[in-house]
C-alpha positions as CSV (number, residue, x, y, z in Angstrom):
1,X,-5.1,-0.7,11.5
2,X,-4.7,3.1,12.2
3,X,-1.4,3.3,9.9
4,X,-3.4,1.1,7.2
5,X,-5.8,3.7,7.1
6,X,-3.2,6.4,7.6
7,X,-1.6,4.8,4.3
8,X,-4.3,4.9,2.3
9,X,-5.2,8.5,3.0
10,X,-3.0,10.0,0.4
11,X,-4.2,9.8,-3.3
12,X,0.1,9.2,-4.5
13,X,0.1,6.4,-2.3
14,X,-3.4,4.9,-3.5
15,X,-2.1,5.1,-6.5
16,X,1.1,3.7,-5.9
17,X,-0.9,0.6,-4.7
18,X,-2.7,0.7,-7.8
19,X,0.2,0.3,-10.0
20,X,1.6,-2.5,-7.7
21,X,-1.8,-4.0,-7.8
22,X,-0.4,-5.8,-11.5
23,X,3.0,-5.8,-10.8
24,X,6.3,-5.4,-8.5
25,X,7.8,-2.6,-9.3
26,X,11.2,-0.6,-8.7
27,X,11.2,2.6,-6.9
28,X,12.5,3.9,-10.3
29,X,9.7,2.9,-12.5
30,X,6.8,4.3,-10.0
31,X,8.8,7.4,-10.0
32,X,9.0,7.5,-13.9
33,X,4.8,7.6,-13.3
34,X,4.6,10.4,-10.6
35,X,5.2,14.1,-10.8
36,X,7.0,14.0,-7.1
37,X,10.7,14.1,-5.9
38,X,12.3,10.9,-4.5
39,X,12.9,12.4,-1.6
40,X,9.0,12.5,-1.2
41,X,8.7,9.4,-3.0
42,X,10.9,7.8,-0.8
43,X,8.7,9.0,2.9
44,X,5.5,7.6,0.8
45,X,7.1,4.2,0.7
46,X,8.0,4.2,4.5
47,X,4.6,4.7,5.1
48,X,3.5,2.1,3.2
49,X,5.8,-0.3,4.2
50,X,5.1,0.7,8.4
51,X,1.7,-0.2,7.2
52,X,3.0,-3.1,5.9
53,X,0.7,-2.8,2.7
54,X,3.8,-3.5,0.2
55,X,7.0,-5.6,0.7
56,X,10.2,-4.7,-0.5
57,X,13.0,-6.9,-2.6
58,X,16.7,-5.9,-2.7
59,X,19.2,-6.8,-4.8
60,X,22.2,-5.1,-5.1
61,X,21.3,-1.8,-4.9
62,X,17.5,-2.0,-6.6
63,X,14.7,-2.6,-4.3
64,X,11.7,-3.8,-6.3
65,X,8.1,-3.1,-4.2
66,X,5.3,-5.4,-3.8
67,X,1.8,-5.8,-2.8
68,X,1.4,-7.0,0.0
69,X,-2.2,-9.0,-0.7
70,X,-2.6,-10.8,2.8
71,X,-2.6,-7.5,4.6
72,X,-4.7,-6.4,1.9
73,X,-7.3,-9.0,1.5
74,X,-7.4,-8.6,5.8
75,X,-8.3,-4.8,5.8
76,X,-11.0,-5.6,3.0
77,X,-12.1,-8.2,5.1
78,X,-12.3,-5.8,8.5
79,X,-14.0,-2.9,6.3
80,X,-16.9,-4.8,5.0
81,X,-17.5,-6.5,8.9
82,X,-17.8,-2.8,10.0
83,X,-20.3,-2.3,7.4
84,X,-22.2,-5.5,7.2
85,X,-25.2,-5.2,9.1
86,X,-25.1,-7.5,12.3
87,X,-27.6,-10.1,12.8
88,X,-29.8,-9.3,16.0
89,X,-29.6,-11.6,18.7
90,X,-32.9,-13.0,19.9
């Protein structure tokens, strides 16, 4: 869970997941979205991926990223049971 949340500390990232959130997309399309270098393009999607919050797809030599929405819909899940209240045992 630590490099979930390690993932989702950086706003490019976030919204990297964002833009996946409608689509897969190749590494060349998110970078035709985001002012960064694909050298630091490239250690934001390693970071995702160790956090296994996108899967990748290759073909020849274009790898096309995904969400991920199991591991998604499972941190969601573990946030809101650290915030829901619990229900005192009597």
């Amino acid at each position: 869970m630590s490099d979930v949340f390690n993932a989702l500390s950086s706003p490019v990232r976030r919204q990297i997941l964002s833009m996946l959130k409608t689509r897969a997309m190749t590494a060349g399309e998110i970078s035709e979205k985001l002012d960064i270098g694909k050298s630091t393009l490239s250690g934001h999607f390693n970071v995702l991926k160790a956090a296994d919050l996108v899967v990748t797809d290759k073909v020849r030599t274009t790898i096309t990223y995904s969400l991920n929405t199991s591991v998604v819909e499972d941190v969601l899940a573990s946030v809101v049971g650290l915030l829901s209240k619990n229900k005192p045992e009597d």
